[in-house]
N, C-alpha and C positions, 0 to 999 in steps of 0.2 A: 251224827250221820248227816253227810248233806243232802241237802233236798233235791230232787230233779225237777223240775217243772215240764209236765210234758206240753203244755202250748208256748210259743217263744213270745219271748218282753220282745224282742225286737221287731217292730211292725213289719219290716221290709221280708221276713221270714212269716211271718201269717202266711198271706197267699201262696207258699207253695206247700205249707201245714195242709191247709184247708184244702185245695187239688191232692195230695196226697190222702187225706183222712173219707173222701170221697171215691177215691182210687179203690180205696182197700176195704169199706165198710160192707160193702153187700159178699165180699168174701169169709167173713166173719160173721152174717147176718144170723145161718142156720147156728152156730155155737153157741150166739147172743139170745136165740129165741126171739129174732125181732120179727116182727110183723111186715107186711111189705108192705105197707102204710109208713112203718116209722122207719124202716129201710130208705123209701122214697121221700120222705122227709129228710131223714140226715143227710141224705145225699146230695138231692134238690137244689140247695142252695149255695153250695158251697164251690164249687168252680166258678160258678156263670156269675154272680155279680159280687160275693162277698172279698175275694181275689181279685177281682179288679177295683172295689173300692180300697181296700186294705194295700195294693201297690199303689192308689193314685198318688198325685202330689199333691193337691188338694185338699 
């Protein structure tokens, strides 16, 4: 069976992973039993700097 990886090898596809998984995480929170501590943790970071570190060129 092949493997699927669900984060992409390719950096250039990161940040739109990372906007998306932030997108979608507090709609899945109550199913996850997350807490809204680790809600706002997953979420937190993930548009605002790790998307733009992960597209820079740098």
């Amino acid at each position: 069976m092949h493997r699927q990886p669900y984060y992409p090898r390719q950096m250039g596809e990161r940040a739109e992973w990372h906007t998306n998984f932030a997108t979608k995480l507090p709609g899945y929170a109550t199913d996850l039993s997350l807490t809204q501590a680790e809600e706002d943790n997953g979420v937190a970071p993930s548009p605002s700097w790790i998307g733009q570190v992960i597209s820079s060129p740098n």
